[in-house]
C-alpha positions in Angstrom: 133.2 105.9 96.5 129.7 105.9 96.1 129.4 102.1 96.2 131.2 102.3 99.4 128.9 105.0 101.1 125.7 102.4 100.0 127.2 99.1 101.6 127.7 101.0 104.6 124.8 102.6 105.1 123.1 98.9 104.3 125.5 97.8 106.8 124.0 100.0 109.3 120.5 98.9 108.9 118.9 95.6 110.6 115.9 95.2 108.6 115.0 96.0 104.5 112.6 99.1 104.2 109.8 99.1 102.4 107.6 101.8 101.0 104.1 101.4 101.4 101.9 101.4 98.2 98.0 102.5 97.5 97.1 98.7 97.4 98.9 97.8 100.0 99.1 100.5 102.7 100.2 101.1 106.0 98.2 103.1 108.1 99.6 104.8 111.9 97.7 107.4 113.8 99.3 109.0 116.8 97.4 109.3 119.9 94.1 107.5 121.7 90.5 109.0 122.4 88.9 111.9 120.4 92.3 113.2 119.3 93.9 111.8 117.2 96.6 112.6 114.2 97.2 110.2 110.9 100.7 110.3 110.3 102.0 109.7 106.7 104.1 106.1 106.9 107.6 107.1 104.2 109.1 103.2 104.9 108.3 100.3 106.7 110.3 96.9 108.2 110.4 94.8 110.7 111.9 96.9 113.6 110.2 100.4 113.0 109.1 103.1 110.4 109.9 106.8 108.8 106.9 108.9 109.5 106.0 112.3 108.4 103.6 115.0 109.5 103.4 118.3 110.7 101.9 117.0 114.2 105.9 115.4 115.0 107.6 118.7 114.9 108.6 119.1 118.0 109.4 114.8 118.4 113.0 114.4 119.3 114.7 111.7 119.5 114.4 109.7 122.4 110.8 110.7 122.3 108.4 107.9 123.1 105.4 107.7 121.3 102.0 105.4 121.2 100.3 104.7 118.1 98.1 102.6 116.4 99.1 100.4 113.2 97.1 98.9 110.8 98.9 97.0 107.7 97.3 96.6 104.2 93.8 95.1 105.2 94.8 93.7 108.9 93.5 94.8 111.6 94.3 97.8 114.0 97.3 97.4 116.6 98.5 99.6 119.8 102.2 99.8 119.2 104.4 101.7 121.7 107.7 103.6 119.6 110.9 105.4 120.4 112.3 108.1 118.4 115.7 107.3 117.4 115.9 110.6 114.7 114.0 113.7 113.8 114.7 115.6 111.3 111.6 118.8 110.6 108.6 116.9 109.9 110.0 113.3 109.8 110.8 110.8 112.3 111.7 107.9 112.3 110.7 105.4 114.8 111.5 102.2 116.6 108.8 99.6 117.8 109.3 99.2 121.8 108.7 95.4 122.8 106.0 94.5 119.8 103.7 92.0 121.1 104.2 88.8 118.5 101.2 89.7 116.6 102.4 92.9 115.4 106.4 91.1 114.5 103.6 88.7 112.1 101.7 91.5 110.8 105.2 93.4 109.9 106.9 89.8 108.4 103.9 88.9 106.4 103.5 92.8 105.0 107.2 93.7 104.5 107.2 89.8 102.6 104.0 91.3 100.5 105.5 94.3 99.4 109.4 92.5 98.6 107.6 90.2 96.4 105.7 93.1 94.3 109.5 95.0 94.3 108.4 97.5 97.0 112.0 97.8 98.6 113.3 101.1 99.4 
């Protein structure tokens, strides 16, 4: 039975998950201007993240949120997300129309952290 309940919840899913590491990590902050909140990134692929912090509380799903990205050493992106679930602290997130830059920064990082066995 338990075999079963793993293929279908890989079923479900679009893209592998990654966890971010200390060499490698993935950096989001939620909002623009003076204020502004890190988030803590749980996973990572290609068509959103899990995020955690005590600032998404009150994020439900269907929430849309814009944040900034910034993957290993790359540079800082302006990404637009939707919440698909919430659960306490933790969200997790889809991207909303990623400009190609950011689809290459996720590729070439999710790629990174598969080849050093980084899958969640």
């Amino acid at each position: 039975m338990r075999s079963s309940m793993v293929m279908i919840t890989a079923e479900r899913r679009r893209h592998v998950r990654v966890k971010p590491t200390p060499e490698l990590p993935a950096r989001v902050v939620l909002g623009d201007g003076p204020v502004r909140e890190s988030l803590d990134v749980v996973d990572v692929s290609l068509g959103g993240f899990a995020l955690s912090s005590p600032a998404l509380r009150s994020t439900q799903a269907g929430a849309r949120l814009a944040l900034t990205l910034a993957l290993g050493t790359g540079r800082e992106h302006a990404i637009d997300v939707v919440a698909r679930w919430a659960k306490a602290e933790v969200v997790g997130v889809e991207l909303v129309e990623p400009a190609q830059e950011v689809t290459e920064s996720l590729r070439r990082y999710v790629a990174e952290l598969l080849e050093r066995g980084g899958a969640s």
